[in-house]
ROFIZA-612677 format. One record per residue: residue in three letters; residue number from 1; y, z, x of N, C-alpha, C in turn. Coordinates in steps of 0.2 Angstrom, whole numbers, plus 2048, in hexadecimal, padded with zeros to 3 digits. Atoms other than C-alpha are relative to their C-alpha. Example, Ala and Ser with C-alpha at 12.3 -4.5 7.8 and 13.67 -1.06 7.14 Angstrom:
<pts>
+-----+-----+-----+-----+-----+------+------+------+-----+-----+-----+
| res |   n | nyy | nzz | nxx | cayy | cazz | caxx | cyy | czz | cxx |
+-----+-----+-----+-----+-----+------+------+------+-----+-----+-----+
| ALA |   1 | 7FA | 800 | 804 |  7EA |  827 |  83E | 806 | 800 | 804 |
| SER |   2 | 7FA | 7FF | 7FC |  7FB |  824 |  844 | 805 | 803 | 7FC |
+-----+-----+-----+-----+-----+------+------+------+-----+-----+-----+
</pts>
This chain:
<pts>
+-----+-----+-----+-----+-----+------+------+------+-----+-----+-----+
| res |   n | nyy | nzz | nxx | cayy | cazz | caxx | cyy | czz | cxx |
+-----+-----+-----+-----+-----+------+------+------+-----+-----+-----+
| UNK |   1 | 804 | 803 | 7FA |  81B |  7E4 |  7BD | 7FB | 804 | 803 |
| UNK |   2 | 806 | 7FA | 7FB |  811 |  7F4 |  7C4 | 7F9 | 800 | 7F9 |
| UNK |   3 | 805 | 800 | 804 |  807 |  7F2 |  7B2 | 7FC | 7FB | 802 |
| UNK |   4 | 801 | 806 | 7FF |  805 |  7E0 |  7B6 | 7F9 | 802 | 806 |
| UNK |   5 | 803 | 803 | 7FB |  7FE |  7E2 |  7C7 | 7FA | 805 | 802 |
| UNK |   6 | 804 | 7FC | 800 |  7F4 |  7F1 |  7C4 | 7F8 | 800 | 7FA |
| UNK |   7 | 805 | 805 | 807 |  7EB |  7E9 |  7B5 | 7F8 | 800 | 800 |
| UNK |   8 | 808 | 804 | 7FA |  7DA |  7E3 |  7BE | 7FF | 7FF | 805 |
| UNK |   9 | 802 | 7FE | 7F8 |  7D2 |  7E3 |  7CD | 802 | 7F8 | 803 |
| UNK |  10 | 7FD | 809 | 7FA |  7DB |  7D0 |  7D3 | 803 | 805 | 806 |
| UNK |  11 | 7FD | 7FE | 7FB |  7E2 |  7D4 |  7E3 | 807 | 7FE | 800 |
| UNK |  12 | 7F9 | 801 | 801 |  7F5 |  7D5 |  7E7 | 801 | 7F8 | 804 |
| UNK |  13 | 7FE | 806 | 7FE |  7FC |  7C5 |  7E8 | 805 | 800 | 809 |
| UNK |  14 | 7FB | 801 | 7F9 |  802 |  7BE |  7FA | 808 | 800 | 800 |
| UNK |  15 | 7F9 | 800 | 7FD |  815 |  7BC |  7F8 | 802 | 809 | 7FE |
| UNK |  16 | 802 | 7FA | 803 |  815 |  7D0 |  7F1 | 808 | 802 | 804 |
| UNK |  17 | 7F9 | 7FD | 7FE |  829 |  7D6 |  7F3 | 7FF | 806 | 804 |
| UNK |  18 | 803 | 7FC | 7FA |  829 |  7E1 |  805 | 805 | 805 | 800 |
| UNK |  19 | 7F9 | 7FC | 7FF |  837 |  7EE |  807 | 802 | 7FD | 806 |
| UNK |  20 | 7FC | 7FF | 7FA |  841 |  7EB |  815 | 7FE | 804 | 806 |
| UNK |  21 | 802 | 7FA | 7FB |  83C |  7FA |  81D | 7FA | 7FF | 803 |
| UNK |  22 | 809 | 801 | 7FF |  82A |  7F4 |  81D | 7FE | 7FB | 805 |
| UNK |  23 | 800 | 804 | 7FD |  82D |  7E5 |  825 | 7FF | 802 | 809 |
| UNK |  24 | 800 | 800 | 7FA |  826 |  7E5 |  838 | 803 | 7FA | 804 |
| UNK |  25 | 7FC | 805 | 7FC |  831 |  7DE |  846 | 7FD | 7FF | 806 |
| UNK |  26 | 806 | 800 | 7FB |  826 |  7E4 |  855 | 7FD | 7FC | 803 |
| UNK |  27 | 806 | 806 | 7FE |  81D |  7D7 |  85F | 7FB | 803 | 806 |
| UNK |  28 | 805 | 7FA | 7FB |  815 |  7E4 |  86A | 7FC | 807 | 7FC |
| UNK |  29 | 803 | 7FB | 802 |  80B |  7F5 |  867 | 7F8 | 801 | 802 |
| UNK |  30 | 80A | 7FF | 800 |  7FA |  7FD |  867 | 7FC | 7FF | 7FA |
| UNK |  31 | 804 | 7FF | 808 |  7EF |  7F7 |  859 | 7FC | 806 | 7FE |
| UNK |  32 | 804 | 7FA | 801 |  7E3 |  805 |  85B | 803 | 807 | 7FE |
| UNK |  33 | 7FD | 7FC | 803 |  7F1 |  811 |  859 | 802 | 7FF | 7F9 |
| UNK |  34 | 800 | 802 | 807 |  7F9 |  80A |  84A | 7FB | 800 | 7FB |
| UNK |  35 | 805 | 802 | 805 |  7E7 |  809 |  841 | 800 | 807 | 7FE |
| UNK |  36 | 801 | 7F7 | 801 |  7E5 |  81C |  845 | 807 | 802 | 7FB |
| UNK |  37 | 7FB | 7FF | 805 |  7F6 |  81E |  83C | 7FF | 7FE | 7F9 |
| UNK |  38 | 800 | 803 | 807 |  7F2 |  813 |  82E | 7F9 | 807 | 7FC |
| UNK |  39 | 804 | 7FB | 801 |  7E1 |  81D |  82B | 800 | 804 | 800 |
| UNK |  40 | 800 | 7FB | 801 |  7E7 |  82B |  82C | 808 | 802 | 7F8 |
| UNK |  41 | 7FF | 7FF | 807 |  7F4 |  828 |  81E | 7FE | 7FF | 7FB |
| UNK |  42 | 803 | 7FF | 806 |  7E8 |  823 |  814 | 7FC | 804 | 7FF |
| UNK |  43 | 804 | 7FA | 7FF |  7DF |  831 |  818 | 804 | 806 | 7FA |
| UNK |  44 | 7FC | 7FC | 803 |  7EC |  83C |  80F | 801 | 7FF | 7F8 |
| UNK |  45 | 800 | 802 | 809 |  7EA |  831 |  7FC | 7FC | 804 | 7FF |
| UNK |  46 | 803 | 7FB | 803 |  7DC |  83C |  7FB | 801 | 805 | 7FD |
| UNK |  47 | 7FD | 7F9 | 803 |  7E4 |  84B |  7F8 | 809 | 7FE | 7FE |
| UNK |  48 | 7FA | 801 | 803 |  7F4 |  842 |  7F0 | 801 | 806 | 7FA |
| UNK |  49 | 7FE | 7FE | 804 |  7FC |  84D |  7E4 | 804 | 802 | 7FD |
| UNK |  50 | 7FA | 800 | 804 |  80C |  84A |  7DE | 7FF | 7FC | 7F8 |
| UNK |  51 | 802 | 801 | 806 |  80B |  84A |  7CD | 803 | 7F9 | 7FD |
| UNK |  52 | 7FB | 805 | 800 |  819 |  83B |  7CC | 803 | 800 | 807 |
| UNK |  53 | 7FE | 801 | 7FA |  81F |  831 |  7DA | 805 | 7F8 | 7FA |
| UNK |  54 | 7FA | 806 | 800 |  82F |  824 |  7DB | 7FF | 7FA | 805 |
| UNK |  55 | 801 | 804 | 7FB |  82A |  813 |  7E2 | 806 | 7FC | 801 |
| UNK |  56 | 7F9 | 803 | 7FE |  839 |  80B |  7EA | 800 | 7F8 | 7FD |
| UNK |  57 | 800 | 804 | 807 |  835 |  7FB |  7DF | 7FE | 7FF | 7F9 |
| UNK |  58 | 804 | 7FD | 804 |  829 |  800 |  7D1 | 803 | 807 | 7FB |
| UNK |  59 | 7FF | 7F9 | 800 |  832 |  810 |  7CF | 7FA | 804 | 7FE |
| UNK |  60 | 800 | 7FA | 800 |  82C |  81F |  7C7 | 7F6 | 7FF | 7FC |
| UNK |  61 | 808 | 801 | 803 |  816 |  81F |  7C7 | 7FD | 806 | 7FF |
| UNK |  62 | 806 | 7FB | 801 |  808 |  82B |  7C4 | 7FC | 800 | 806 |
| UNK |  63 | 803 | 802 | 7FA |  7FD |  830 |  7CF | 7FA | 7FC | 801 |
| UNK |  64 | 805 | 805 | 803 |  7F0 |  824 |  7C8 | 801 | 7FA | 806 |
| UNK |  65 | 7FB | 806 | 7FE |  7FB |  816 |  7CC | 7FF | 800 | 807 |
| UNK |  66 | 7FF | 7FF | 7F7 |  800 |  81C |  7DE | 7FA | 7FD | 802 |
| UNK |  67 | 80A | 802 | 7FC |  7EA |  81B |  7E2 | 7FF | 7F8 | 7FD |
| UNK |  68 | 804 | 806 | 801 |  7E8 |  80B |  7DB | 805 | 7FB | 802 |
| UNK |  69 | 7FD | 805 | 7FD |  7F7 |  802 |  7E2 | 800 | 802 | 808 |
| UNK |  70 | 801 | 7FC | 7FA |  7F4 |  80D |  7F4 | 7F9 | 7F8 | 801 |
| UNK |  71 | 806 | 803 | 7FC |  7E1 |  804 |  7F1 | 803 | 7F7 | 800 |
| UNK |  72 | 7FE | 809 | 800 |  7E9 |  7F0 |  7EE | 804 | 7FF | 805 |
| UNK |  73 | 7FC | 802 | 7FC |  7F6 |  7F2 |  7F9 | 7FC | 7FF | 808 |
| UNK |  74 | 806 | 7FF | 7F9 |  7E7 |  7F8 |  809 | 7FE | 7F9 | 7FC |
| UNK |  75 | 803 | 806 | 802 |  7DE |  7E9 |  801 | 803 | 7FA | 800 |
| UNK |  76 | 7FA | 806 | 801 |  7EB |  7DD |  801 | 802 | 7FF | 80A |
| UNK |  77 | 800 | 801 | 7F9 |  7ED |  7E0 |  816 | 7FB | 7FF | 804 |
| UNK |  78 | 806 | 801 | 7FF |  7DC |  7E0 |  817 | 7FF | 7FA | 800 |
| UNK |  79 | 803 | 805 | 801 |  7D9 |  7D0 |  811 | 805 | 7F9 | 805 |
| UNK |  80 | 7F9 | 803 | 7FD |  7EB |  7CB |  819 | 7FC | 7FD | 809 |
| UNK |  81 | 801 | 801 | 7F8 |  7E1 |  7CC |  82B | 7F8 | 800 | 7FE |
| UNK |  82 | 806 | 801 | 7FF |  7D0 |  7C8 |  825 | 7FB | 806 | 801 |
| UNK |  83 | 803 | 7FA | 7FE |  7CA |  7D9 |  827 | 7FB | 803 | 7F9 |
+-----+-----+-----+-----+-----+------+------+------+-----+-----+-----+
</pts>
């Protein structure tokens, strides 16, 4: 599936299996803080370097992998709010 959807530059499909954990419940917050939280973890792919990482669906990626389902996944919320 991770070959699949890493393939070409399509974007991730809208129904895309979520963790559980991922899932927001919240009907309240600061947007402006959460954005600073989001950019700042993406701020941190930069200097990724775990040679191998274990994705809780996907399992076990490169760090290749990691960056380019890091960038479809941002792209995929981006397009989710029009942004």
């Amino acid at each position: 599936m991770l070959k699949a959807m890493l393939k070409d530059e399509a974007p991730m499909r809208r129904d895309a299996k979520t963790s559980p954990e991922f899932i927001v419940t919240e009907t309240g917050g600061n947007v402006e803080v959460e954005k600073a939280k989001w950019i700042s973890t993406l701020e941190k792919y930069a200097n990724y370097d775990k040679p191998e990482f274990t994705h809780w669906f996907f399992g076990k990626m490169t760090k290749e992998q990691v960056g380019q389902l890091a960038y479809k996944h941002v792209d995929h919320h981006l397009r989710q709010f029009n942004s």
